[in-house]
DRENTORFI-974188 format. One record per residue (C-alpha): residue number from 0; residue in three letters; z, y, x. Coordinates in Angstrom, 3 decimals, padded with zeros to 6 digits. Example, Ala and Ser with C-alpha at 12.3 -4.5 7.8 and 13.67 -1.06 7.14 Angstrom:
// DRENTORFI-974188
rec k: 0; r: ALA; up: 007.800; north: -004.500; east: 012.300
rec k: 1; r: SER; up: 007.140; north: -001.060; east: 013.670
//
This chain:
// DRENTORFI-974188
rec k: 0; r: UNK; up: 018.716; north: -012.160; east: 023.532
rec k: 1; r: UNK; up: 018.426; north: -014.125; east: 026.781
rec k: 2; r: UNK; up: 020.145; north: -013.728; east: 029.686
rec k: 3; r: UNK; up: 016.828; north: -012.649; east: 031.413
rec k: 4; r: UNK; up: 016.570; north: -009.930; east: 028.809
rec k: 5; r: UNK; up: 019.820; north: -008.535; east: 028.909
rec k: 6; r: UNK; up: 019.323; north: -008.275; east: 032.715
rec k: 7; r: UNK; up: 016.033; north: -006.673; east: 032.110
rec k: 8; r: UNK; up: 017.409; north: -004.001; east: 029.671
rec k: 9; r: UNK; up: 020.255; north: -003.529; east: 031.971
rec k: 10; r: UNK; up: 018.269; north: -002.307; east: 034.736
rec k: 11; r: UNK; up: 015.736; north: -000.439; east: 032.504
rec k: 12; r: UNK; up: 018.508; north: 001.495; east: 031.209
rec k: 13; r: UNK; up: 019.956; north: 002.663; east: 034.089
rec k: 14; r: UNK; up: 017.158; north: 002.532; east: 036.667
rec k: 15; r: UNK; up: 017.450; north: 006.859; east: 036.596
rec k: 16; r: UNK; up: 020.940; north: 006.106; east: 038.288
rec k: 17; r: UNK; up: 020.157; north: 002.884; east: 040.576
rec k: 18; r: UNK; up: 017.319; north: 005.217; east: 041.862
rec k: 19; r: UNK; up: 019.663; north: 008.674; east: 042.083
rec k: 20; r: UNK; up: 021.986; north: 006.123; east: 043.399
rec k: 21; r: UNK; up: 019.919; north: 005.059; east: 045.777
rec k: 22; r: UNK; up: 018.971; north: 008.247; east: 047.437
rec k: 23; r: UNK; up: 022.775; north: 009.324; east: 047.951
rec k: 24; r: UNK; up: 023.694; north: 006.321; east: 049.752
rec k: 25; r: UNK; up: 021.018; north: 006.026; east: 051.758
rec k: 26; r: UNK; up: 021.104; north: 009.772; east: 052.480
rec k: 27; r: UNK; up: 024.789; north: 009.176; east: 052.945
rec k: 28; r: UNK; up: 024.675; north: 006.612; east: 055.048
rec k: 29; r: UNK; up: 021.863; north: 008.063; east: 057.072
rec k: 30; r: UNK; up: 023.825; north: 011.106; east: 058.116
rec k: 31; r: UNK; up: 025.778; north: 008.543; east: 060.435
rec k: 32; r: UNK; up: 023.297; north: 006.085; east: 061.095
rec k: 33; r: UNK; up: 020.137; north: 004.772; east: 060.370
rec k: 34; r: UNK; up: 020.685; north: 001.601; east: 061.122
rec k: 35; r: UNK; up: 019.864; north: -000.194; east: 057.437
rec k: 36; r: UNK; up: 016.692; north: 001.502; east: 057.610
rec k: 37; r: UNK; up: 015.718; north: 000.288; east: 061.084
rec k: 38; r: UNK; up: 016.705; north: -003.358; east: 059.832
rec k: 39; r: UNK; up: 014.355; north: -002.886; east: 056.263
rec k: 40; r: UNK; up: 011.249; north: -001.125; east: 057.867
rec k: 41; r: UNK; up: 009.682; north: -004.577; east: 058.868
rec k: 42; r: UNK; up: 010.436; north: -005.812; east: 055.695
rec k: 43; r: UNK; up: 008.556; north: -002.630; east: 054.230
rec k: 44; r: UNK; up: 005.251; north: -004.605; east: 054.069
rec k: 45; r: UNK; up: 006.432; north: -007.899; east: 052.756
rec k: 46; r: UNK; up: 008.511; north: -005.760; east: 049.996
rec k: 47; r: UNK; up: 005.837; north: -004.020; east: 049.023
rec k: 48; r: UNK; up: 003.740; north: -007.216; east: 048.289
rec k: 49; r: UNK; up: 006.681; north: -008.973; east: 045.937
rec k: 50; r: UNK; up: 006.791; north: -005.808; east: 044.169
rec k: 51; r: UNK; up: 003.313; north: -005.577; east: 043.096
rec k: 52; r: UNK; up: 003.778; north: -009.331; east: 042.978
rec k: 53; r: UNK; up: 006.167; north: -009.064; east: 040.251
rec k: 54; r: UNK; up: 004.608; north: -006.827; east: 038.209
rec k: 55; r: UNK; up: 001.148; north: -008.297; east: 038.667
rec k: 56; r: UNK; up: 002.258; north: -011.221; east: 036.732
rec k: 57; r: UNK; up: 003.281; north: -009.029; east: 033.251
rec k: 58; r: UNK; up: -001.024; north: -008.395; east: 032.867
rec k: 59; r: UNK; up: -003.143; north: -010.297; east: 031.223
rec k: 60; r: UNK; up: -007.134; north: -010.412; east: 031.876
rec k: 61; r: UNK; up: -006.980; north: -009.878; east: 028.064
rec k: 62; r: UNK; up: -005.689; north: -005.939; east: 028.860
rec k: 63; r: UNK; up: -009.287; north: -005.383; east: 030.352
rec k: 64; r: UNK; up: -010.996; north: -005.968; east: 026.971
rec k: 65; r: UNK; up: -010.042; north: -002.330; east: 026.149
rec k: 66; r: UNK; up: -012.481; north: -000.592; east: 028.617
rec k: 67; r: UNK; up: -015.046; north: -002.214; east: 025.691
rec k: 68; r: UNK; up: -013.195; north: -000.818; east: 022.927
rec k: 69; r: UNK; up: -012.152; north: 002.686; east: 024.365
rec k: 70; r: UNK; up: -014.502; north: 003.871; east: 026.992
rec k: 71; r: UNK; up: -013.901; north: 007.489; east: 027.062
rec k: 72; r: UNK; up: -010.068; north: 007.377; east: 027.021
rec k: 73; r: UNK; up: -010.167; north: 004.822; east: 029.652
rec k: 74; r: UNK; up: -012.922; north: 006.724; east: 031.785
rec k: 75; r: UNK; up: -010.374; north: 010.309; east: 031.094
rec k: 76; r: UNK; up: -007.884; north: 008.182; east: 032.482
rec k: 77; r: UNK; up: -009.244; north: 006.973; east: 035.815
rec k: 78; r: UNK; up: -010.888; north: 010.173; east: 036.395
rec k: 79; r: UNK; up: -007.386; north: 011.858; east: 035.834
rec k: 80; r: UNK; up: -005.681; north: 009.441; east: 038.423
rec k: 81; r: UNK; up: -008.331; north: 009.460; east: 041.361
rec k: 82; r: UNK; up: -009.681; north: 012.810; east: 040.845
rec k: 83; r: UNK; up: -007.078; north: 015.429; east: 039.029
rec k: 84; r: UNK; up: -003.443; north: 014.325; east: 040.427
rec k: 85; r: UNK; up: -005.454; north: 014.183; east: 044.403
rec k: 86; r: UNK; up: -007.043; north: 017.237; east: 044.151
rec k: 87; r: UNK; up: -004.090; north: 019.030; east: 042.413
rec k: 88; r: UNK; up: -001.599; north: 017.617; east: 045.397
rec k: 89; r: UNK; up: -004.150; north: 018.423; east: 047.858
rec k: 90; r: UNK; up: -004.076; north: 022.086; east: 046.266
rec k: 91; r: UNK; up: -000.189; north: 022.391; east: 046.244
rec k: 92; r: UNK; up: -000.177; north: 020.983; east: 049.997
rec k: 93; r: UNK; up: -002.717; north: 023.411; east: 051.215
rec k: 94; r: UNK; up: -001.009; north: 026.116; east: 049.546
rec k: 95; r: UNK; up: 002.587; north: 025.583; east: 049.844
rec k: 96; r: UNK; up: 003.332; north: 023.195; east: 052.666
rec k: 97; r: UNK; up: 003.089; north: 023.865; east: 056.103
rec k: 98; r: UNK; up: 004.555; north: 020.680; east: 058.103
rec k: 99; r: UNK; up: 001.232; north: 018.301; east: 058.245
rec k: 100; r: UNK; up: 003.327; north: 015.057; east: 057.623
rec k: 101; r: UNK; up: 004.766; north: 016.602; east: 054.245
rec k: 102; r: UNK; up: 001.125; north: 017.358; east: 053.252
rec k: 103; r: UNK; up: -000.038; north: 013.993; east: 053.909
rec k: 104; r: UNK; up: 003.064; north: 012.723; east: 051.672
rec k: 105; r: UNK; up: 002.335; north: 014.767; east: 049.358
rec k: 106; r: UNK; up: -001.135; north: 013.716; east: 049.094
rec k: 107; r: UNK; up: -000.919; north: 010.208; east: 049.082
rec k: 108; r: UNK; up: 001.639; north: 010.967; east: 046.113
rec k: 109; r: UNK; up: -001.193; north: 011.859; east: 044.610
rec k: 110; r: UNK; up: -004.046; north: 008.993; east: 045.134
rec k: 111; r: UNK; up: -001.743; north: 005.999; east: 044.305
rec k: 112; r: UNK; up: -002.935; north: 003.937; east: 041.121
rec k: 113; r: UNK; up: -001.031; north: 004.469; east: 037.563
rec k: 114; r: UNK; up: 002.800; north: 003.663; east: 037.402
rec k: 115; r: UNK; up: 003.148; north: 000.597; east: 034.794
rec k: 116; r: UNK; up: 006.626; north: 003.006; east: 032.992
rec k: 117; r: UNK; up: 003.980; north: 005.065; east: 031.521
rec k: 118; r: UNK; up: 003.441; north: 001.972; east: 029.139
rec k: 119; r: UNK; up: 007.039; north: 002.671; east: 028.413
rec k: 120; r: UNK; up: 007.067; north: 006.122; east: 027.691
rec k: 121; r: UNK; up: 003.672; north: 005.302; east: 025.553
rec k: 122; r: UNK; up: 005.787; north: 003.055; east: 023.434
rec k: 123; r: UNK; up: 008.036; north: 005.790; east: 023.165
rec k: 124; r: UNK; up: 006.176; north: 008.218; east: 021.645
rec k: 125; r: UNK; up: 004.100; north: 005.331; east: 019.469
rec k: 126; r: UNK; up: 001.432; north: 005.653; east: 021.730
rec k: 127; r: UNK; up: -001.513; north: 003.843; east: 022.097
rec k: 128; r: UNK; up: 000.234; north: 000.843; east: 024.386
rec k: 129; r: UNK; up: -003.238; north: -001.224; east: 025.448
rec k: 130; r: UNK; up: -004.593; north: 001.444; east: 026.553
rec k: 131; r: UNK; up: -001.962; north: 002.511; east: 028.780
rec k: 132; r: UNK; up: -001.671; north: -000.813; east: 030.056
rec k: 133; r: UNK; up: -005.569; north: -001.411; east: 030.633
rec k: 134; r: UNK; up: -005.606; north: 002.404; east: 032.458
rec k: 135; r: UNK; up: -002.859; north: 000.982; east: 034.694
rec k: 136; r: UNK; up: -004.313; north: -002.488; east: 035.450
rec k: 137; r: UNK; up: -007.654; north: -000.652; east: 036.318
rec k: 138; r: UNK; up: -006.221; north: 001.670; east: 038.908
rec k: 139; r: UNK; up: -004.451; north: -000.947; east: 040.764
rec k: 140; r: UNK; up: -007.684; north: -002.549; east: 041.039
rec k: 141; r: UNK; up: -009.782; north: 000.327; east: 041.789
rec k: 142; r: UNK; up: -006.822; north: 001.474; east: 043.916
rec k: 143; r: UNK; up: -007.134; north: -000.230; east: 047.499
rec k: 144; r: UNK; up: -011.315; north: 000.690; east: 047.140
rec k: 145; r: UNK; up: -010.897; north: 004.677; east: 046.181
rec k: 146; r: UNK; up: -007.366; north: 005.297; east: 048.517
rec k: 147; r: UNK; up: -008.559; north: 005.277; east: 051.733
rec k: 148; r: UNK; up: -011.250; north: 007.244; east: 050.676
rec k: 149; r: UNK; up: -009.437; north: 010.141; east: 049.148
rec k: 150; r: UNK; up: -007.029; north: 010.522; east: 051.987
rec k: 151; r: UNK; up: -009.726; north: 010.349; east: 054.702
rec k: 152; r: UNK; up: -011.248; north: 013.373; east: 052.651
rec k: 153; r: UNK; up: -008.026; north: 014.797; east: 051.498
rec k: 154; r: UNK; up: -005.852; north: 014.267; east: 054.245
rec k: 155; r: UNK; up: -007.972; north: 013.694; east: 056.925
rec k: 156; r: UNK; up: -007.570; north: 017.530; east: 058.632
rec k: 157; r: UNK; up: -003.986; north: 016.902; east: 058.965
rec k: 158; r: UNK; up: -003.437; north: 013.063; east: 060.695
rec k: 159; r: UNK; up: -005.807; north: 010.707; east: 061.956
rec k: 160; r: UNK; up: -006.933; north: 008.220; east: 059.276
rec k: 161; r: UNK; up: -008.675; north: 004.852; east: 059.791
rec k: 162; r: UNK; up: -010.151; north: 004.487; east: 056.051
rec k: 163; r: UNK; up: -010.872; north: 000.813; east: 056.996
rec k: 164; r: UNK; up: -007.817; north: 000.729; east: 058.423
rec k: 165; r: UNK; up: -005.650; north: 001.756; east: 055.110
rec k: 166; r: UNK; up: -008.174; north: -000.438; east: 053.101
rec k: 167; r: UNK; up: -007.211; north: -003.675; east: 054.888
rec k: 168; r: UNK; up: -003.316; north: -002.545; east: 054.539
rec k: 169; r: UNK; up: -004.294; north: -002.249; east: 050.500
rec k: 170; r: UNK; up: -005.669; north: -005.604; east: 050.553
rec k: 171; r: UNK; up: -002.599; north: -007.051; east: 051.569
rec k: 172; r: UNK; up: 000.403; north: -005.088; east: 049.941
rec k: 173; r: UNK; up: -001.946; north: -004.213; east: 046.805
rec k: 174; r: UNK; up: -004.787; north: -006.406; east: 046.082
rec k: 175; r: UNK; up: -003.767; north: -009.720; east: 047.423
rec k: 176; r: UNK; up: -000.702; north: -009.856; east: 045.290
rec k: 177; r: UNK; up: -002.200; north: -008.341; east: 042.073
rec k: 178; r: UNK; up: -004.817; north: -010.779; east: 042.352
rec k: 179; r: UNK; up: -001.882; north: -014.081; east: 042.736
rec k: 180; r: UNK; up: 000.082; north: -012.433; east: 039.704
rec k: 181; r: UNK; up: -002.782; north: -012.282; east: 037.651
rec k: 182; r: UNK; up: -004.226; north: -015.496; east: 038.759
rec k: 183; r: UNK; up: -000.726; north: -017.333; east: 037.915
rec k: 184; r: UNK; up: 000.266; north: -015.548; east: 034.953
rec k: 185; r: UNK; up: -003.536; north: -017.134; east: 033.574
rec k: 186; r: UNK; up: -002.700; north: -020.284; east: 034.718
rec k: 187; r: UNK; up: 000.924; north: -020.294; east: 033.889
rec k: 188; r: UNK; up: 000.101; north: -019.115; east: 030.446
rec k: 189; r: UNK; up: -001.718; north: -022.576; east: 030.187
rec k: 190; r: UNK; up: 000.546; north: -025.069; east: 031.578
rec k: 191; r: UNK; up: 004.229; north: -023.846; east: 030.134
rec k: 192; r: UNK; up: 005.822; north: -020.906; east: 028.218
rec k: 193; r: UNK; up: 006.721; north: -017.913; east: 030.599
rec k: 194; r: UNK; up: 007.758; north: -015.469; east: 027.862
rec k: 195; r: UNK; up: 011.283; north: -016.081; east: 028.695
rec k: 196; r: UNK; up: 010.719; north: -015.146; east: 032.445
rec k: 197; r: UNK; up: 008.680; north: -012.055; east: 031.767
rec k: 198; r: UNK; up: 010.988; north: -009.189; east: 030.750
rec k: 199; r: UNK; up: 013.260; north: -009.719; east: 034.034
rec k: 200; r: UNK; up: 009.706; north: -009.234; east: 036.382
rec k: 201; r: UNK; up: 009.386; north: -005.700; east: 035.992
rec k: 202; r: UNK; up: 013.006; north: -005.345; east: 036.413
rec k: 203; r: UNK; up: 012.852; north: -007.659; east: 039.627
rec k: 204; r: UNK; up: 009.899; north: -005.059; east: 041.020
rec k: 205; r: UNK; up: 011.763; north: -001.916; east: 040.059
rec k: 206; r: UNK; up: 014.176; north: -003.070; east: 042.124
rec k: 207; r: UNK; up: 012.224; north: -003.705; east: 045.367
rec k: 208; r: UNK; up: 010.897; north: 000.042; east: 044.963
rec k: 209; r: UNK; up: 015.261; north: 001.103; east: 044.788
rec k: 210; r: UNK; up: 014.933; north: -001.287; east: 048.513
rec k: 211; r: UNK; up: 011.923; north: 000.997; east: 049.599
rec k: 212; r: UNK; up: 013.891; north: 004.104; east: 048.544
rec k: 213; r: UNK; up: 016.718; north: 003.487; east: 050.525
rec k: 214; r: UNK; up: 014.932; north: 002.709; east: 053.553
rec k: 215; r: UNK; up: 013.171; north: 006.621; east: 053.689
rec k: 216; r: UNK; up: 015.841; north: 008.544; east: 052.686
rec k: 217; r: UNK; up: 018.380; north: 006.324; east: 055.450
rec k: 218; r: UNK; up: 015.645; north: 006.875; east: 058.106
rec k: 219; r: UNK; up: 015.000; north: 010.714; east: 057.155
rec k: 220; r: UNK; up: 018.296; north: 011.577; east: 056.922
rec k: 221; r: UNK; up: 019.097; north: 012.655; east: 060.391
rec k: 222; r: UNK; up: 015.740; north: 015.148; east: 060.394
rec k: 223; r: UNK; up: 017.082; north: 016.734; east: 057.138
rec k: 224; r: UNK; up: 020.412; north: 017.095; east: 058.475
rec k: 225; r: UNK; up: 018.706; north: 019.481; east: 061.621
rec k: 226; r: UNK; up: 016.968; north: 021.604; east: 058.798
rec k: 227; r: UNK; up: 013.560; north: 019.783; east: 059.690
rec k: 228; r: UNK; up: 012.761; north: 018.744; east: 056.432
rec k: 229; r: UNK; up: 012.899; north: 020.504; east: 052.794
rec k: 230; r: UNK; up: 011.588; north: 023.962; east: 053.029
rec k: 231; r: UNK; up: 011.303; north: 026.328; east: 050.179
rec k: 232; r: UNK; up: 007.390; north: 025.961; east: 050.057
rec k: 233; r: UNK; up: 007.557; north: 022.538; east: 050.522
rec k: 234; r: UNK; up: 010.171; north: 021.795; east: 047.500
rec k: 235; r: UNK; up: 008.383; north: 023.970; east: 045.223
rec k: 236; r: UNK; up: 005.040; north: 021.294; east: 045.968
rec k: 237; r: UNK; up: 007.350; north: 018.619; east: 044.894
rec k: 238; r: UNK; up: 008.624; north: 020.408; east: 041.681
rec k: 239; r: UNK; up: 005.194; north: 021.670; east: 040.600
rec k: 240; r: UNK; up: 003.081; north: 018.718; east: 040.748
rec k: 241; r: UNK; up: 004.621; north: 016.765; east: 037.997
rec k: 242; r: UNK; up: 004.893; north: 019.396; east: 035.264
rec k: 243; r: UNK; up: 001.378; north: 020.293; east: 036.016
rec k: 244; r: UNK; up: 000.086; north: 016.617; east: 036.203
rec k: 245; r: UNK; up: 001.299; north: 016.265; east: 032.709
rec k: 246; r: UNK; up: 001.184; north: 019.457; east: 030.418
rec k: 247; r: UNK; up: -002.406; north: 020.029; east: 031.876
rec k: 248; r: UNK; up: -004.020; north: 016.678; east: 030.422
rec k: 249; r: UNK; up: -001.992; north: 017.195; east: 027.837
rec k: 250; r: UNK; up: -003.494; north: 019.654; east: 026.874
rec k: 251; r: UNK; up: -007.348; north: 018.959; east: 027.181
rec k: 252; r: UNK; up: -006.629; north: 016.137; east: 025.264
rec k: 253; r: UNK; up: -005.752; north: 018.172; east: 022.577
rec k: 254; r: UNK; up: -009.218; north: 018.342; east: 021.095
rec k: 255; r: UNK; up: -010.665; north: 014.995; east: 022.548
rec k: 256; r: UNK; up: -008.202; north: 012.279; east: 021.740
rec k: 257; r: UNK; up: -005.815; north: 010.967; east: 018.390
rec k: 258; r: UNK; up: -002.117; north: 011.198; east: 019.307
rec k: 259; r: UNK; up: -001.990; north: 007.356; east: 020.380
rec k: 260; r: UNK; up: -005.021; north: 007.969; east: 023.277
rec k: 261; r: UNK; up: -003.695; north: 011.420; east: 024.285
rec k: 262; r: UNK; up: 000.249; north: 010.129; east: 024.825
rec k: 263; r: UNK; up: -001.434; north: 006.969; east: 026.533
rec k: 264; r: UNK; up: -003.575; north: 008.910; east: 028.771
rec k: 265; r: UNK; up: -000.992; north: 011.484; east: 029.462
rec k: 266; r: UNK; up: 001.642; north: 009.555; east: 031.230
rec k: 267; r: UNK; up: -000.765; north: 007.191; east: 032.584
rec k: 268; r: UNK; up: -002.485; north: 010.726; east: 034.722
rec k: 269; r: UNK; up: 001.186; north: 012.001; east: 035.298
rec k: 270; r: UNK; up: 003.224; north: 008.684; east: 036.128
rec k: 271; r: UNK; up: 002.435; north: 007.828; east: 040.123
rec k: 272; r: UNK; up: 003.128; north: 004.412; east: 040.970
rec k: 273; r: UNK; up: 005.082; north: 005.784; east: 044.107
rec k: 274; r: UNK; up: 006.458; north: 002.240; east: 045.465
rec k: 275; r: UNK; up: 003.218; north: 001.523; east: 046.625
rec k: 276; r: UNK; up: 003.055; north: 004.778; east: 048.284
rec k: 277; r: UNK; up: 006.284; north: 004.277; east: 050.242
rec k: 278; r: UNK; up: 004.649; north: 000.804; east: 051.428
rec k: 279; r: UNK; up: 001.358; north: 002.391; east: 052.278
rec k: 280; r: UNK; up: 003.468; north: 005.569; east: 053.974
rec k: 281; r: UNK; up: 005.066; north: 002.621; east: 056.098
rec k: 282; r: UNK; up: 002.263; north: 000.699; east: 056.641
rec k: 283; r: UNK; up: -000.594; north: 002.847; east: 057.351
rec k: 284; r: UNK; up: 001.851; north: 005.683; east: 059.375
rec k: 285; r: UNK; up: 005.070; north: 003.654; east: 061.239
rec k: 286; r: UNK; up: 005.529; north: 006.169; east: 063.658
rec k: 287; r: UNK; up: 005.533; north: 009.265; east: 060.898
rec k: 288; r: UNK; up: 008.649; north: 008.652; east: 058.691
rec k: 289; r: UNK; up: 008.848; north: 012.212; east: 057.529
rec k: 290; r: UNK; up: 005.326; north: 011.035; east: 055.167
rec k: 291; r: UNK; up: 007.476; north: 008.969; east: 053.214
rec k: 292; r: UNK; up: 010.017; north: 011.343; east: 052.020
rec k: 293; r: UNK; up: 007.808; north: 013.713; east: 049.232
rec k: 294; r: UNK; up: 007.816; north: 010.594; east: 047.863
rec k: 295; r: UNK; up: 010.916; north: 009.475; east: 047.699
rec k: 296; r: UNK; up: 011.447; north: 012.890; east: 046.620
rec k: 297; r: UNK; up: 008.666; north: 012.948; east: 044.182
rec k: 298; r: UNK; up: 010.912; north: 009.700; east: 042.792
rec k: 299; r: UNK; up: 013.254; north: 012.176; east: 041.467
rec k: 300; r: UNK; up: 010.504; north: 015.169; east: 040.575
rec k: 301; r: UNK; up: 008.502; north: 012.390; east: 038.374
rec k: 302; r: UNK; up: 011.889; north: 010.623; east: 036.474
rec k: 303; r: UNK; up: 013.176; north: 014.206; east: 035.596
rec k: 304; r: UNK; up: 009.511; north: 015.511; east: 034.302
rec k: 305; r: UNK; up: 009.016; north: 011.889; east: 033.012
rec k: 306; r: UNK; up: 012.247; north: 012.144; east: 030.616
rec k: 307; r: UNK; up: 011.432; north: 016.292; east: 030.266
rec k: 308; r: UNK; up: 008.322; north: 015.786; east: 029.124
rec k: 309; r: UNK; up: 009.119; north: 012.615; east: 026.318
rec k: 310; r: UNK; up: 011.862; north: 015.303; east: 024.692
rec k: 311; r: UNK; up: 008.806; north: 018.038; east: 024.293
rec k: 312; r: UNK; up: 006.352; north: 015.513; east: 023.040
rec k: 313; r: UNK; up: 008.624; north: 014.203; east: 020.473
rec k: 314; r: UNK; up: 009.157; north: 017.229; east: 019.224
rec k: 315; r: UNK; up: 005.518; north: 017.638; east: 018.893
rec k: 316; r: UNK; up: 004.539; north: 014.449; east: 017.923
rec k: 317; r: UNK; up: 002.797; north: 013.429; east: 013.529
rec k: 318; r: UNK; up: 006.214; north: 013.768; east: 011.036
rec k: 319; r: UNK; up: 006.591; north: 009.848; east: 011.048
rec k: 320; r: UNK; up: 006.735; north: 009.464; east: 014.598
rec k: 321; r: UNK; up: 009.122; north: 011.902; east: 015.534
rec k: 322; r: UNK; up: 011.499; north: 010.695; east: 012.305
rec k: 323; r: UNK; up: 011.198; north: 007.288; east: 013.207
rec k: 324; r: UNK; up: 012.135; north: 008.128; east: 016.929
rec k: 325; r: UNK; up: 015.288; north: 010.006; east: 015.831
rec k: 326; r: UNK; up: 016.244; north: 007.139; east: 013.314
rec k: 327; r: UNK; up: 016.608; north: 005.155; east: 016.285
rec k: 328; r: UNK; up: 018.439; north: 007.447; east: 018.288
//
């Protein structure tokens, strides 16, 4: 194993606690000043672009193929990402939450594209891995088109939104650098060997999201410490959303989809690619911090639920799946 791998594995393995991590110091650190997070915020942009950068370059144009092969899983998929997870964070918000800026959070939790981990978990569970992937590569394209959108309709009662605006901050934190990654891992693939390099880029963008992290919980800290921040209602949002996002497609699947589509279509509905949230929060709202923290809060909702969720599956899962799974435990 390379050095590149090891590295990889490393931070795969223990991303739970870099993130966890994360949150305490820059909580920590917050309480006393939020100095670090003044310094990152105007990095917040060019951040976000690397990280999409990175993980841009891990998918092929070959991952498309399967919309061909697998319509309807692909189509449940999309419609679960842009349709289900808005509507259901836009129901929670109106419901639970009462401070405008933790609604709009909360929704814009819910209209970000497909987290690429939910290929992980798929794996996991011997999912159907292609399919995950192609859902994911789909939604970061349709992404920057159906975002602005969804929170002028979703979001739009509780803070002024310039869909335009947000579209032209998705073109450059979102589809700009998914466009290079894909571009150059096509070309690249051509001209020399990058399987070496490839296992340390999702660690690389993982790591720019820990960056992101840091900088809304260090510049939120203050308004939590004066009780402005993490009421009842509003925690329970937080809590709910994930559970829901995952047991409910879950379980419509049931009857529509083999094992391998229903795992892959599963996570890819309930895993939120929340870095690109934080950048958009910071982008599209500089002068609202409080937006960004249901998600960094919705970091730790979706990891638990995420890791929750894999134990109940597994346990549910065709005989040979679940005894390989614990031969390798």
């Amino acid at each position: 194993m390379s050095i590149f791998h090891r590295a990889a594995e490393w931070v795969r393995r223990h991303y739970q606690a870099i993130i966890l991590t994360a949150l305490v110091v820059g909580f920590a650190t917050g309480a006393a000043t939020t100095a670090p997070g003044r310094a990152l915020q105007p990095y917040t942009q060019a951040l976000t672009f690397f990280m999409i950068l990175f993980i841009s370059f891990t998918i092929t144009p070959r991952q498309f193929l399967t919309v061909s092969r697998q319509p309807w899983p692909v189509l449940a998929g999309l419609g679960l990402n842009f349709l289900f997870m808005p509507l259901l964070a836009w129901g929670l918000a109106r419901l639970l939450v009462n401070n405008p800026d933790f609604a709009v959070g909360l929704i814009l939790v819910g209209v970000v594209p497909c987290a690429g981990m939910a290929a992980v978990w798929t794996a996991l569970l011997k999912g159907d891995v292609p399919l995950s992937m192609a859902i994911n590569a789909l939604t970061m394209v349709l992404g920057p088109f159906l975002i602005p959108f969804s929170m002028a309709l979703l979001a739009g009662a509780d803070v002024a939104i310039s869909a335009w605006g947000m579209f032209q901050q998705l073109a450059i934190i979102l589809l700009a650098p998914l466009a290079l990654g894909v571009g150059l891992r096509w070309l690249s693939d051509r001209l020399w060997n990058t399987q070496p390099i490839l296992p340390l880029l999702p660690a690389l963008s993982a790591l720019t999201a820990v960056l992101l992290m840091f900088t809304v919980t260090n510049l939120n800290a203050p308004l939590i410490m004066k009780g402005q921040a993490l009421t009842a209602g509003f925690l329970i949002a937080v809590i709910l959303y994930f559970p829901i996002g995952f047991l409910l497609p879950h379980w419509l699947g049931r009857t529509l989809f083999a094992w391998p589509q229903r795992v892959a279509v599963t996570y890819a509905a309930g895993m939120k690619n929340l870095p690109i949230a934080v950048g958009l929060a910071f982008a599209s709202f500089p002068g609202q911090p409080l937006i960004a923290l249901p998600v960094a809060l919705a970091f730790i909702a979706q990891m638990i639920t995420a890791s929750l969720f894999y134990r109940y599956l597994l346990g549910r899962a065709p005989q040979p799946q679940v005894k390989e799974q614990l031969s390798h435990a």
